[in-house]
C-alpha positions in Angstrom: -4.2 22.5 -54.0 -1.4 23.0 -56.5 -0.8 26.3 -57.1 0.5 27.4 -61.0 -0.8 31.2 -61.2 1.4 33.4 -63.4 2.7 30.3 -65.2 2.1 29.6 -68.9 1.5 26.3 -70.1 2.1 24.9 -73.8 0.4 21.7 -74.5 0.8 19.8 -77.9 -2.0 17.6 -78.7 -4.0 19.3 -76.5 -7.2 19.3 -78.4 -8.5 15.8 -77.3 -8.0 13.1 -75.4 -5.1 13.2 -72.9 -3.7 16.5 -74.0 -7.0 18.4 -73.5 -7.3 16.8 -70.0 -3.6 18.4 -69.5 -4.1 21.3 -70.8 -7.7 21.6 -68.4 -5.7 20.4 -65.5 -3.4 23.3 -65.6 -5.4 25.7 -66.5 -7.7 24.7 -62.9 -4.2 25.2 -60.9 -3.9 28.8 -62.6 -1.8 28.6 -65.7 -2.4 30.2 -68.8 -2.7 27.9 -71.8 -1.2 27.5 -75.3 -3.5 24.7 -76.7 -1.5 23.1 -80.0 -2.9 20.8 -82.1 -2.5 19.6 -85.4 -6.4 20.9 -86.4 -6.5 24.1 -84.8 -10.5 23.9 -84.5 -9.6 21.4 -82.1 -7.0 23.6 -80.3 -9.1 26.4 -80.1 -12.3 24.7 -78.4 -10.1 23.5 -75.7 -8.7 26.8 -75.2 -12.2 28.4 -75.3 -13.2 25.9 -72.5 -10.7 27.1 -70.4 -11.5 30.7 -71.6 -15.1 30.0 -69.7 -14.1 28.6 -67.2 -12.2 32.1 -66.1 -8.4 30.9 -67.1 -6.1 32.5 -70.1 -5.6 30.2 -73.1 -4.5 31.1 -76.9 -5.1 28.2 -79.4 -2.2 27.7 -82.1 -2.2 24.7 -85.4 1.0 23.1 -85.5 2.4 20.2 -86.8 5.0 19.0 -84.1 7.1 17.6 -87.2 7.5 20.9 -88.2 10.2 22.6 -86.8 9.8 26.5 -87.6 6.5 25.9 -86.6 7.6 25.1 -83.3 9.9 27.9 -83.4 6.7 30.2 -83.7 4.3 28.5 -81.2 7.1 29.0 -78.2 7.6 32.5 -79.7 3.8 32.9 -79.6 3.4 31.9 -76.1 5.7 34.9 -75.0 4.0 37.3 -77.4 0.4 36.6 -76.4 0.7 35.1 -72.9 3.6 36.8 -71.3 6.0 34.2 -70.9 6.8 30.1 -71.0 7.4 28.2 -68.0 5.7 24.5 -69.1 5.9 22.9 -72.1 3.9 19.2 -72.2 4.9 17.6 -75.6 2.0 15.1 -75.9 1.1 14.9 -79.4 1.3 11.3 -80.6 -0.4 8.6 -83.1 -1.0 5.4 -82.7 -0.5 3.0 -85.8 -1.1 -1.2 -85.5 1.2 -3.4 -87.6 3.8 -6.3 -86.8 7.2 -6.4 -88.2 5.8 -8.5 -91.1 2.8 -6.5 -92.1 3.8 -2.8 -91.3 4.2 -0.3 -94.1 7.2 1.5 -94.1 5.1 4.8 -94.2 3.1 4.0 -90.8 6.6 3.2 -89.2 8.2 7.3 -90.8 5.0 8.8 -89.8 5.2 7.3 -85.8 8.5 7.8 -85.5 8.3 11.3 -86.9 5.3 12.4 -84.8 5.8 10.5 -81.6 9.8 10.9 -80.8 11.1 13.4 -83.6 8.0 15.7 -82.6 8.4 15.6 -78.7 12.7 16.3 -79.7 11.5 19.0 -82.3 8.9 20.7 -79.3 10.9 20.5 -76.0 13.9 21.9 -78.0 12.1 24.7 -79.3 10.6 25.3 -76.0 13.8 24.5 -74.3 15.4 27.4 -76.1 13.4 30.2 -75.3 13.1 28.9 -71.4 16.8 29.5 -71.2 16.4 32.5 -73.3 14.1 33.8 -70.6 16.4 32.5 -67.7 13.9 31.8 -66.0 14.4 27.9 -65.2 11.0 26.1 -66.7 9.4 22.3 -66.5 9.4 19.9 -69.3 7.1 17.0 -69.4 7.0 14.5 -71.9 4.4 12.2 -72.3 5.7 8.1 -73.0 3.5 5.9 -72.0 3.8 2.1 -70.3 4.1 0.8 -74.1 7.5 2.8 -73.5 8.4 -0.5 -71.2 6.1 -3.1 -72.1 6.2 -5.3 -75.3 2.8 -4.7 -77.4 2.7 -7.0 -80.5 1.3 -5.0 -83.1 2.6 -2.0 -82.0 5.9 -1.9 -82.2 6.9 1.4 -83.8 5.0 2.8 -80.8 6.3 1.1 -78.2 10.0 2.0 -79.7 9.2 5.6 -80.0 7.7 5.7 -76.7 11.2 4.1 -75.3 13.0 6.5 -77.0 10.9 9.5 -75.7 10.9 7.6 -71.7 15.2 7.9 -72.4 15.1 11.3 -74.3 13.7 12.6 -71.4 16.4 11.5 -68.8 19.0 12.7 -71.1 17.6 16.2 -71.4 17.1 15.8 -67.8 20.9 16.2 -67.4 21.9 18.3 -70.4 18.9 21.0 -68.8 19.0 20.8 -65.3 21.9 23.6 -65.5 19.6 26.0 -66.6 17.0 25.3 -64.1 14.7 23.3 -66.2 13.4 19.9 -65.3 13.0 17.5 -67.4 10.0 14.5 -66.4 7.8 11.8 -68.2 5.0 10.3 -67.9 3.5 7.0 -69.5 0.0 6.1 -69.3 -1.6 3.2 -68.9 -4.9 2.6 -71.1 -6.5 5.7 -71.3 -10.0 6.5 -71.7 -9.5 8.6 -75.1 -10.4 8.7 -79.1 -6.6 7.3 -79.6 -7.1 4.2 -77.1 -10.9 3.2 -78.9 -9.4 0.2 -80.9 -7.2 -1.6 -77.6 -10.1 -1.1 -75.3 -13.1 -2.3 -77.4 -16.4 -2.2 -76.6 -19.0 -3.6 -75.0 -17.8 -7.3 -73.2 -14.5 -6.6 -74.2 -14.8 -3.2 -73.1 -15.8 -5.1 -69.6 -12.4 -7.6 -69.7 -10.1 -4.4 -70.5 -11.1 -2.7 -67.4 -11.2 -6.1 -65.7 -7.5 -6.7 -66.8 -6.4 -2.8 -64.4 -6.0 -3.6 -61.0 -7.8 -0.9 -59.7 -10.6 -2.2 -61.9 -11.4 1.1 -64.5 -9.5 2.8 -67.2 -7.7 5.8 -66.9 -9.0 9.4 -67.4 -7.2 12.4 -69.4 -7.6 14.2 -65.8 -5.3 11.1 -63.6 -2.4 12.1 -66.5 -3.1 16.1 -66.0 -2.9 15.8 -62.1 0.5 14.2 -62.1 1.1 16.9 -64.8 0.3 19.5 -62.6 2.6 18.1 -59.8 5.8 17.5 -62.1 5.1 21.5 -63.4 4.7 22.6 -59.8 7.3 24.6 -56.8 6.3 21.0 -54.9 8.1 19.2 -57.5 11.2 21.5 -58.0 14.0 18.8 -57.4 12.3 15.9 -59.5 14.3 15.2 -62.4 14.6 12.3 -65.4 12.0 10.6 -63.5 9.7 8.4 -65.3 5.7 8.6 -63.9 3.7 5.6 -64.7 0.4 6.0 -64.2 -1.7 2.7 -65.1 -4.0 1.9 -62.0 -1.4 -1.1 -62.1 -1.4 -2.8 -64.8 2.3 -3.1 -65.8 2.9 -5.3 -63.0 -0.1 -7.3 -64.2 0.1 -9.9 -67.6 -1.6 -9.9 -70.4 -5.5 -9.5 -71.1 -6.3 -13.6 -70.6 -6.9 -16.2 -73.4 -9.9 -14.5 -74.2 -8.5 -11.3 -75.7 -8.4 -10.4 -79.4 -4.0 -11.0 -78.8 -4.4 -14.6 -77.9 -6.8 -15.2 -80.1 -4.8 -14.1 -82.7 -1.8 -16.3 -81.8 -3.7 -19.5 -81.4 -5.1 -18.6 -85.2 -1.9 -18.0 -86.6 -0.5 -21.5 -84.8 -3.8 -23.4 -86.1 -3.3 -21.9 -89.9 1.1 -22.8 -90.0 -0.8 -26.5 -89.3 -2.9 -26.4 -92.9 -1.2 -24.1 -94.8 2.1 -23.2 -96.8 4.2 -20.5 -96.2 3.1 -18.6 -98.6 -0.5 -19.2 -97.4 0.2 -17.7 -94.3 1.9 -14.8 -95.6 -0.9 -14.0 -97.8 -3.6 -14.4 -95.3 -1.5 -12.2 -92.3 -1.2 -9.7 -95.3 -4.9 -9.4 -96.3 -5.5 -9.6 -92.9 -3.4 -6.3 -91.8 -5.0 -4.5 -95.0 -8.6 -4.8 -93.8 -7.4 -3.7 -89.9 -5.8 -1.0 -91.5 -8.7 -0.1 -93.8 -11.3 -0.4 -90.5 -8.6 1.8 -88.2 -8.8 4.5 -91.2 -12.7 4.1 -91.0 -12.5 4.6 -87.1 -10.2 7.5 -87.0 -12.3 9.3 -90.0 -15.3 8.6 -87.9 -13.7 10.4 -84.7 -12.2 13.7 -86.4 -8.8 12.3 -86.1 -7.7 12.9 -89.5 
């Protein structure tokens, strides 16, 4: 078993979905965890569940698009902890929209959270691992949006890309410190975040179908791997990308069944009885009640 004892762990996002099965995963190999989040009730419960489970964990609110606030958590970590040797910059949102529909505020606020966060964290993190000297492990969590084409979702995919490259670059401009640089991209992941794509019910049934190895991921497949890339074992791994999607990249679509095809072969069947402006009009009413029932969906979770 993977051995992290005497390491200290910051995790952003880490009070659901992939970053609390991170931030667990670590803690069971023996580091002691910073849980961030954007709610900090959410934070601290997953730091209280490692608490009784025996570990070390502090809990910390921060928004990753805030800079000074990242300043603090990394300072925190050395404060209350004793040190930082991990950081996993996870935090992310998920917002739907195609190039015609998307408001320009959904594209900032992806952009800002998903890539700007993750530079914001590992740099604030980056800078008091060398302050320590004491080499550290970046991980950066992209996902297989970061190399597949999503329609719908194309700020994400494009902020996942950038992270996926980010993360080889600081791969280089770190390794002379003695800090690696890794990322991972999920596949679809059993979380809060992944509700809308995997459905429920029959079409819950045809996502899992669509994986290779037949089931969606858990939180805890993306915190193993985690706890390998933060490991000795992994020491000379570097600006490597992890894909971890029981092998679906490899595989196409989701079939002519899936809510995507069905929403091509609408559009083609409304460009044969309508104008322009018809089309326009319905893809835009269209994108406001998505929009209205994602709002719904992620009030109804806790997720804002």
């Amino acid at each position: 078993m993977l051995d992290l004892t005497g390491k200290v762990a910051v995790v952003t996002g880490a009070g659901s979905g992939i970053g609390r099965g991170i931030a667990l995963a670590l803690a069971s190999a023996g580091a002691d965890i910073l849980a961030a989040d954007i709610v900090g009730a959410r934070a601290e419960a997953t730091a209280r569940e490692v608490r009784e489970a025996g570990g070390a964990a502090a809990a910390q609110a921060v928004d990753v698009r805030d800079r000074a606030g990242l300043i603090d958590l990394a300072a925190t970590a050395v404060e209350q902890l004793g040190g930082l040797d991990i950081v996993v910059a996870n935090a992310g949102i998920g917002r739907g929209g195609t190039v015609l529909t998307m408001s320009e505020e959904d594209w900032n606020t992806q952009i800002d959270v998903n890539l700007k966060g993750v530079f914001l964290t590992v740099q604030a993190c980056g800078r008091e691992m060398v302050r320590r000297n004491r080499g550290g492990r970046v991980i950066a969590i992209a996902s297989l949006a970061a190399e597949r084409a999503s329609p719908g979702l194309g700020a994400y995919c494009a902020s996942k890309a950038g992270v996926r490259m980010l993360a080889r670059v600081w791969a280089q401009e770190l390794a002379p410190y003695g800090i690696t640089v890794n990322s991972i991209g999920p596949g679809i992941i059993d979380t809060p975040l992944a509700a809308g794509l995997i459905g429920e019910g029959d079409d819950r049934v045809q996502t899992e179908r669509a994986v290779p190895l037949g089931r969606l991921g858990y939180p805890e497949d993306i915190g193993n791997v985690a706890c390998w890339l933060a490991s000795d074992e992994a020491e000379y791994v570097t600006g490597t990308y992890n894909l971890i999607d029981g092998g679906l990249a490899d595989r196409g679509g989701f079939g002519t069944n899936s809510p995507q095809a069905q929403q091509v072969q609408m559009i083609r069947e409304a460009r044969q009885r309508m104008s322009g402006d018809q089309v326009l009009a319905m893809i835009d009413q269209q994108s406001a009640e998505a929009m209205k029932f994602a709002n719904e969906q992620r009030v109804a979770r806790g997720l804002q």
